[in-house]
C-alpha positions, -999 to 999 in steps of 0.1 A, spaced: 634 464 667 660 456 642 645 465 612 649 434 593 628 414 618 595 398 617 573 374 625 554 352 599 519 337 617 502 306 601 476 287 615 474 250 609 441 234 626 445 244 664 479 250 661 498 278 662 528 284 639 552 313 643 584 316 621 607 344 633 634 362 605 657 382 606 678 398 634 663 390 672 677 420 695 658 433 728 626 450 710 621 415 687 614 399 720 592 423 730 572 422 698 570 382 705 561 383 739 533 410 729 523 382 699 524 351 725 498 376 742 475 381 720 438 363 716 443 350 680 472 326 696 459 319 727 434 300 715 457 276 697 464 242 717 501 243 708 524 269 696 553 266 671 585 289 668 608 284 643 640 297 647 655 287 613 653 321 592 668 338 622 703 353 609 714 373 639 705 362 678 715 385 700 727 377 739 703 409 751 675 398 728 672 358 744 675 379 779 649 399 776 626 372 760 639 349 787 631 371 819 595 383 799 584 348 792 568 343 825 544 373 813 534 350 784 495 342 794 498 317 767 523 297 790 491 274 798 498 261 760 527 242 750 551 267 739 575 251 710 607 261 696 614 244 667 652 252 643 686 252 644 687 280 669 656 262 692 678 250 722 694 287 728 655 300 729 638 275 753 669 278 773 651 302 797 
């Protein structure tokens, strides 16, 4: 994982938000994917991602996350990507 990444979770009534900073390589998708996975979001109605504190997006990092999306057990709720960067990240 690049090791100035993270992912800041806040929940806002039955929504999900998820606000990703930092550098996004191959293992930050893989640490997303393994969040979108996880019960304490997939019992939000809607998830968020903002892309706006991203500094450095990486071509590997959106391929990985794009081939493991279909994994995503979440995909049943709205996924969102929100932020300057949203249209490179729902590309997939």
């Amino acid at each position: 994982m690049a090791g100035n990444f993270n992912i800041m979770v806040a929940k806002n009534g039955d929504h999900v938000c998820l606000k990703l900073n930092g550098d996004f390589d191959g293992s930050s998708a893989c640490e997303l994917v393994n969040l979108l996975n996880d019960g304490d979001v997939l019992d939000a109605s809607k998830i968020l991602v903002n892309t706006d504190s991203l500094k450095q997006v990486y071509p590997f990092g959106l391929n990985i996350l794009h081939h493991r999306l279909h994994e995503v057990k979440s995909r049943r709720i709205p996924l969102i990507f929100t932020g300057k960067l949203s249209r490179q990240f729902a590309a997939g």
